[in-house]
C-alpha positions, 0 to 999 in steps of 0.5 A, a space after each residue: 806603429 801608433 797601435 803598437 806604441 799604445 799597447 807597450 805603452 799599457 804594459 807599463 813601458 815609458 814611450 816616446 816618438 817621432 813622425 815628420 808630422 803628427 796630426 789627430 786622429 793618431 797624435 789625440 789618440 797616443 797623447 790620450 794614451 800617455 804616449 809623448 810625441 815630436 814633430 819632425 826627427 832630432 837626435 836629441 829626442 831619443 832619451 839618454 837612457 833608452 832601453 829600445 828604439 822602434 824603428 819604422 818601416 819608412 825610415 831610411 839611413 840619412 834619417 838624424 834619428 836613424 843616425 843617432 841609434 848607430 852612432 850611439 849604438 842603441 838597442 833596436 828592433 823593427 815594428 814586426 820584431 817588437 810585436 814578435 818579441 812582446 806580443 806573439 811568442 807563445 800564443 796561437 798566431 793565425 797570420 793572413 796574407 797575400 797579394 790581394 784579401 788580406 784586410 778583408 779576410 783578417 777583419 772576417 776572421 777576427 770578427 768571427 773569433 769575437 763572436 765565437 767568444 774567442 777573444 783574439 788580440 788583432 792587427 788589422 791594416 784597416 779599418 773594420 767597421 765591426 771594430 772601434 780601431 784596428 788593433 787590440 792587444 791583449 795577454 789571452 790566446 789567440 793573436 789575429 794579424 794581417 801579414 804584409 809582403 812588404 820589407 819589414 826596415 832598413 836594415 832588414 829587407 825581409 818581409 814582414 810576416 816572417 816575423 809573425 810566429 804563424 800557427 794558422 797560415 792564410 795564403 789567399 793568393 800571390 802575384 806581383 806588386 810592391 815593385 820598389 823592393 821586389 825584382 819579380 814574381 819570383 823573388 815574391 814566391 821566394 818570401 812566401 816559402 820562407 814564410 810556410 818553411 816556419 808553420 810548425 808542424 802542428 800548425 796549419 796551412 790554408 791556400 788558395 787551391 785556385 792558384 797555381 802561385 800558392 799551390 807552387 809555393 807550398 811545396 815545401 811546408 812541413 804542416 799540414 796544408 788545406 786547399 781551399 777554393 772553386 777548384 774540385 781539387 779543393 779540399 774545402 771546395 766552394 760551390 753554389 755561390 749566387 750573387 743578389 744586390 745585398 751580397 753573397 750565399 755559398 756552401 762550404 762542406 756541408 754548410 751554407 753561408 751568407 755574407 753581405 759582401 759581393 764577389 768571388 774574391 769576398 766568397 773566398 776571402 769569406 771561406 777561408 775564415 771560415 776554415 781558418 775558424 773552424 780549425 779552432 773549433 768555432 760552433 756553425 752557429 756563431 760563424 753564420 752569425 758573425 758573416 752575416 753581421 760583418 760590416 765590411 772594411 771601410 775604403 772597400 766598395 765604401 759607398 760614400 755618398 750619393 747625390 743626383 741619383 749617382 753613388 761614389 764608391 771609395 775603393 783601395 784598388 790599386 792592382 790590375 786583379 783588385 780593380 778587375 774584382 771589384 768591377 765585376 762585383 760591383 756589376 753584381 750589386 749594381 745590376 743595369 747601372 752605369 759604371 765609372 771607374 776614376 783610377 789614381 796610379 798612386 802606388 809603388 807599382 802602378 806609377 810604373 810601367 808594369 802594369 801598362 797592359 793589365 791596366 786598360 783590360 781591367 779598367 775596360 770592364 767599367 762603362 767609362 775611365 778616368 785616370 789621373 796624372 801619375 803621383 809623384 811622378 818626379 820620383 820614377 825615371 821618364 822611361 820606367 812611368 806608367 804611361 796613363 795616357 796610353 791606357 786611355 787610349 787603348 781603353 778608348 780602342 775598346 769602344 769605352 769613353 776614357 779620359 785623361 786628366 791631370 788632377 782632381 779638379 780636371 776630373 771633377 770638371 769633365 765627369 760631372 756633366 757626363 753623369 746621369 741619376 743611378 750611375 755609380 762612380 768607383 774611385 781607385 786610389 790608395 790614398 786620399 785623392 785630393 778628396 775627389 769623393 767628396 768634391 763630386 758629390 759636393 758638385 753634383 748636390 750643386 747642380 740644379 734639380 
């Protein structure tokens, strides 16, 4: 949102707006911009003579600002509808999505149409360390983006991407998540078919040949379609993927490429930019050069420290199949070190019992578990929790040594003692943690050599 206000705000639109708290770094960055902003939400910061009014996906009827817009009967769009109407229309839009990969596969790919000389505009949901900031708009061709699932406003229960006007469509793979707006896998394969009815036919369609959910979805497309996987149905098929400690070597084709990420899941986030590129006819050369210079996404087997010999990793898992992924590839990396995995259930979907069996089969591949007390857990009826204690228990059944505590300092109090110099601590959790990451390593710099 703080991108998009920036970007109408250099196209020589007045902008203002409004957020329950601003703080640096995004008040600094839109104040440097020109963009005005209010702490907390009044009626009376909407302007008297407002042509349009944004509004955000967290906002809700109730809202004195979502009121005064109805009231008034104000012009408004939704965030998606804005970059659509301002952004998007007539330009090559290649939109990114799926459950799992999509920031990371966005930021390759865009990264890849740099240094093929492409100049893309982007939208990335992170940030990409080959980049100073997430979003750049620009009036060239090409428009990179990462299409999220998630409803795109109040008044508008579609998912976002449908917005997106998609020339090139990425699907890296579908399963269950965002609990709070989808019924079931199947009300989310229904979005997705919305999504492909719209690729035009001259577009172009890369899915996840692995993935029966993709490979079912797909359908009913009227563009052409690549499938693009493991899998000897695959058009584009992977094969001869090795692993070392510095990331991973496959062959696409004819080709082979290296990119300093780790996993099957990064081989195929990594081959499908590829493709993506490719179809715009970004020179072999310049792919190559632009995989092995990606820097990664920061909060994405982030190593954020080390000390006493032990490394903690910042990770934004926070599904069942993500955290599975990144257990196994940071096996690959980290060959014979022990491995801890501290699980915050933080998400929509996690603080609810949904994943209570996936859960302890995908924390079970490190060498040891902490989980902590379900966030905000006021919020979700007794009997629809996540029952963390639960997982540790099965956890433990597995013979793994699993704990559970109910905040940081618990945490942080039961690991440290437990952790010797080349263990390697992987921490899950889709925000801040109460700054676990740093307080372990604090602890551990503390501790007598």
């Amino acid at each position: 949102m703080g991108s998009v206000a920036a970007a109408l705000r250099e196209r020589g639109f007045t902008v203002t707006g409004s957020d329950e708290n601003t703080f640096p770094p995004m008040s600094t960055f839109l104040e440097s911009r020109g963009v005005k902003l209010n702490s907390g939400f009044r009626a009376e910061n909407i302007p008297a003579d407002a042509d349009v009014v944004v509004v955000g996906n967290a906002m809700k009827r109730g809202n004195p600002e979502v009121e005064a817009v109805l009231n008034r009967k104000l012009y408004y769009l939704s965030m998606p509808q804005v970059l659509q109407h301002f952004f998007m229309r007539n330009r090559h839009n290649l939109v990114v999505t799926g459950t799992h990969g999509k920031t990371t596969t966005t930021a390759l790919l865009t990264w890849i149409m740099t240094v093929a000389g492409f100049e893309p505009s982007y939208m990335i949901g992170g940030i990409p360390k080959n980049f100073e900031q997430g979003a750049l708009f620009n009036d060239l061709k090409f428009f990179v983006i990462e299409g999220d699932e998630y409803d795109t406003a109040f008044f508008d229960k579609r998912s976002k991407f449908v917005h997106y006007l998609p020339e090139l469509l990425i699907v890296n793979n579908i399963e269950f998540d965002h609990a709070d707006i989808f019924r079931d896998l199947d009300q989310i394969k229904t979005s997705f078919r919305h999504l492909l009815r719209i690729v035009p036919q001259n577009g172009m369609v890369l899915l996840n040949g692995d993935d029966p959910n993709c490979v079912e979805v797909a359908d009913e497309s009227f563009a052409p379609m690549v499938e693009v996987g493991f899998s000897e149905n695959c058009a584009q098929q992977i094969r001869d993927v090795t692993y070392s400690s510095a990331g991973s070597c496959f062959t696409l084709g004819a080709e082979i490429f290296e990119v300093p990420l780790i996993g099957e899941f990064n081989v195929r986030n990594a081959a499908m930019a590829v493709t993506a590129a490719r179809f715009y006819g970004a020179a072999t050369g310049k792919i190559r050069e632009a995989l092995t210079s990606f820097e990664g996404i920061a909060r994405r087997q982030e190593v954020r420290g080390e000390a006493g010999g032990v490394k903690v990793i910042d990770d934004f898992g926070h599904h069942p199949t993500a955290i599975r992924q990144t257990l196994t590839a940071l096996r690959h990396r980290y060959v014979g070190h022990r491995l801890w995995a501290i699980f915050e259930p933080r998400s929509n979907t996690t603080r609810r019992a949904i994943f209570q069996q996936q859960l302890p089969a995908a924390l079970s591949l490190a060498d040891g578990v902490f989980i902590s007390q379900v966030a905000r857990l006021e919020q979700i009826a007794e009997g629809e929790r996540l029952n963390p204690e639960a997982v540790v228990q099965a956890i433990a059944d597995s013979g793994r040594p699993a704990f559970y505590e109910l905040d940081v300092a618990h945490i942080v109090d039961r690991i440290v003692p437990l952790l010797k110099p080349d263990d390697v601590v992987v921490v899950f959790s889709n925000g801040g943690f109460d700054g676990i990451h740093e307080k372990i390593l604090a602890r551990l710099r503390a501790l007598p050599v």
